[in-house]
C-alpha positions in Angstrom: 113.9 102.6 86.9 113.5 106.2 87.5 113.9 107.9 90.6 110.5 108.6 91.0 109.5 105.1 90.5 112.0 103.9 93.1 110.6 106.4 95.7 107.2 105.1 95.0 108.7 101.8 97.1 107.8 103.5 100.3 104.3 104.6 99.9 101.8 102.7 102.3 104.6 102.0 104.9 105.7 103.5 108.1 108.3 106.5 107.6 111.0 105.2 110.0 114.7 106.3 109.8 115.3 103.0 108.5 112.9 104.0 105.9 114.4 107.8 105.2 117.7 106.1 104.7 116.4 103.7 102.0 114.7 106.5 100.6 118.0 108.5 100.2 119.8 105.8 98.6 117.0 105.2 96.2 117.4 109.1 95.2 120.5 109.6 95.2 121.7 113.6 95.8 118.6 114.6 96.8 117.8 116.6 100.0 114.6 115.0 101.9 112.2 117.1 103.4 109.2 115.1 105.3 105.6 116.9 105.3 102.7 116.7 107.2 99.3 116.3 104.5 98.6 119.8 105.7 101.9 121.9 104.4 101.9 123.3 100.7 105.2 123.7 99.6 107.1 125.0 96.2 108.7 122.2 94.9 112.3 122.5 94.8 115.0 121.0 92.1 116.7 118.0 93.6 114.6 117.5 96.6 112.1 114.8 97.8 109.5 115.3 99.5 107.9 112.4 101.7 104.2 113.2 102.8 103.0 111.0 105.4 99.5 111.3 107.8 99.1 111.6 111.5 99.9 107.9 112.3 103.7 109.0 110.4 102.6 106.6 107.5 103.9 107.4 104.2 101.0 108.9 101.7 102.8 109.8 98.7 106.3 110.9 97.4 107.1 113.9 94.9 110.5 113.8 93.5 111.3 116.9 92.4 113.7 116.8 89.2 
């Protein structure tokens, strides 16, 4: 599986620590950087970013090559 695939895991949960360390060891080298839905961002080579809502619930997850 990709690493975009893996990172897809997490979607629909609750972004925990718990959760940002299983996130990092499913994309491995990568810096994470965790948004609120209202930030725009550039995305950045070997970075992912975790996008959850208000209630700190993961929405989606771009993996940035």
């Amino acid at each position: 599986m990709s690493a975009a695939e893996n990172a897809k895991k997490i979607v629909g949960k609750p972004y925990t620590t718990t959760r940002e360390a299983e996130l990092k060891a499913l994309v491995p080298g990568h810096v994470i950087d965790k948004l609120s839905n209202n930030h725009v961002r550039t995305i950045k080579p070997k970075t992912t970013y975790v996008v959850v809502d208000k209630d700190e619930t993961v929405i989606t997850v771009l993996v940035g090559a």
